[in-house]
ROKOLFI-646492 format. One line per field, with one value per residue (C-alpha): residue number from 1; residue in three letters; chain; z, y, x. Coordinates in nm, 3 decimals, decimal comma, padded with zeros to 5 digits. Layout:
// ROKOLFI-646492
n	c(NUM / ...) $
res	c(ala / ...) $
chain	c(A / ...) $
zz	c(Z / ...) $
yy	c(Y / ...) $
xx	c(X / ...) $
END
This chain:
// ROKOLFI-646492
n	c(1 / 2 / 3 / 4 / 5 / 6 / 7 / 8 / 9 / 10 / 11 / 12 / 13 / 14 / 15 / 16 / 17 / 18 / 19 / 20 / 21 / 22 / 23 / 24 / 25 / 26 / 27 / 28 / 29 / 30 / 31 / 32 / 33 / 34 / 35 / 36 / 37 / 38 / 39 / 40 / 41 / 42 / 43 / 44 / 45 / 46 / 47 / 48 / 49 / 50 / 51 / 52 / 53 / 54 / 55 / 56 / 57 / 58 / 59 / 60 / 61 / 62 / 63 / 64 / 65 / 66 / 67 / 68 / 69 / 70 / 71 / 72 / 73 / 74 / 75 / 76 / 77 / 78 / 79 / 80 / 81 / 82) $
res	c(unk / unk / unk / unk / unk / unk / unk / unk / unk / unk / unk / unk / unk / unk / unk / unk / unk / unk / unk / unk / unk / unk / unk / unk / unk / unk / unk / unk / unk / unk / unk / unk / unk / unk / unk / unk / unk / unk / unk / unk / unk / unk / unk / unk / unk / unk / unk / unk / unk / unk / unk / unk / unk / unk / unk / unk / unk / unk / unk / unk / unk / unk / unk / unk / unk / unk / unk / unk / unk / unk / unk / unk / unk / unk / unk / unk / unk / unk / unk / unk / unk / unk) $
chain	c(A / A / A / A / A / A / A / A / A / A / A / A / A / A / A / A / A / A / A / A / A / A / A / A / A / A / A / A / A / A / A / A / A / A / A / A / A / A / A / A / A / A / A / A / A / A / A / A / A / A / A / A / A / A / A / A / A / A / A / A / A / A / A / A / A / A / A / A / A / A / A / A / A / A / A / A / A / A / A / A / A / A) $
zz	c(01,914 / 01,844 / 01,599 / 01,935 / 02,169 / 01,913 / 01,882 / 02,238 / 02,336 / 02,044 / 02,152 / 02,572 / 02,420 / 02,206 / 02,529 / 02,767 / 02,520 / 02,539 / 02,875 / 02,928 / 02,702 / 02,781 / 03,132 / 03,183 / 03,600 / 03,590 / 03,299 / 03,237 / 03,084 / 03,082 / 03,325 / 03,124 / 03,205 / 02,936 / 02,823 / 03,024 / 02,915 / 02,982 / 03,189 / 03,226 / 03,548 / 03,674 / 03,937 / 04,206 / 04,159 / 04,088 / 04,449 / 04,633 / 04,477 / 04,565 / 04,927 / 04,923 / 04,827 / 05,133 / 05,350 / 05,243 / 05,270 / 04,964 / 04,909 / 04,678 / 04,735 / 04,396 / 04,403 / 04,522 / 04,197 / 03,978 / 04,257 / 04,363 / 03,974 / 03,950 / 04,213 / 04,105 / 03,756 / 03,946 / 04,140 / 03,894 / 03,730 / 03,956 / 04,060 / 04,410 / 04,679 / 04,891) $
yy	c(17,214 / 16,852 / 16,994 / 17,188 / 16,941 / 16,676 / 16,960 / 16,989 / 16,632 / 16,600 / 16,927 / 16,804 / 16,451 / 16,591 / 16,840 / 16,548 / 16,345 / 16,585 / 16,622 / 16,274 / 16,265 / 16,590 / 16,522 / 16,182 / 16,085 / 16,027 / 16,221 / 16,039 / 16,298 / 16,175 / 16,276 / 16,304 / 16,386 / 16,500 / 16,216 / 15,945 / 15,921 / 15,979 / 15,796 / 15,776 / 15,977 / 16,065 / 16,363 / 16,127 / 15,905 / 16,207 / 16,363 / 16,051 / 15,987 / 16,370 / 16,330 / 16,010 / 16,221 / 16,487 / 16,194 / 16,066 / 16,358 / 16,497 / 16,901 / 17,108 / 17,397 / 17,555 / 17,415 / 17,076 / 17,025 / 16,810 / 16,538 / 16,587 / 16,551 / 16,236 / 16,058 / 16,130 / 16,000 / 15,683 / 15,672 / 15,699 / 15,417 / 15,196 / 15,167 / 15,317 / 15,126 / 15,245) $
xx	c(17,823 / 17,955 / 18,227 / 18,332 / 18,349 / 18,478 / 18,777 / 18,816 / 18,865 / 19,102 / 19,326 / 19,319 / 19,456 / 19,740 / 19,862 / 19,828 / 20,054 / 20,293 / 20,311 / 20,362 / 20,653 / 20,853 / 20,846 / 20,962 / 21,001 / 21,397 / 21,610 / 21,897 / 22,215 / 22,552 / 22,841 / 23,166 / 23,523 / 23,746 / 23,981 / 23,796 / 23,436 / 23,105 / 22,849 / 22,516 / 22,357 / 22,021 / 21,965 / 21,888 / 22,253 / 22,402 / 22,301 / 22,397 / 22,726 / 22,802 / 22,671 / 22,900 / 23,209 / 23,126 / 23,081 / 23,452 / 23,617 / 23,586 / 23,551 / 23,367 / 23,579 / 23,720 / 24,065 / 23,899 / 23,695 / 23,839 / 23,897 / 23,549 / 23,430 / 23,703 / 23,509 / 23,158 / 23,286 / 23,370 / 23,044 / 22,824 / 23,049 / 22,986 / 23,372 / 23,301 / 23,076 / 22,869) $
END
């Protein structure tokens, strides 16, 4: 009975550790465009920089991608304001 429960705790620790970990509150990837570099980006800057390029003018239609892309490069750079 104590072997039992001794192996239960231990097991409910090791998935709530890993939970923690592989789940972290704001993933950071990086944003790149070829020949100019990558930068850092989380979901949440990521959204608002794109909502910032509708609000400018910007499109998302097909043709319209790579400016749209250029400016959420420079957004997420920090070269844009807000």
């Amino acid at each position: 009975m104590r072997n039992t429960a001794l192996i239960m705790i231990i097991a409910l620790s090791a998935a709530t550790a890993l939970s923690a970990t592989s789940s972290p509150a704001q993933a950071q990837y990086l944003r790149c465009i070829k020949g100019r570099g990558c930068v850092p980006a989380t979901q949440a800057s990521y959204n608002r920089c794109f909502n910032l390029a509708l609000a400018r003018g910007e499109s998302a239609a097909w043709g319209e991608r790579h400016r749209l892309d250029w400016f959420i490069y420079q957004c997420l750079a920090g070269r844009i304001p807000f």
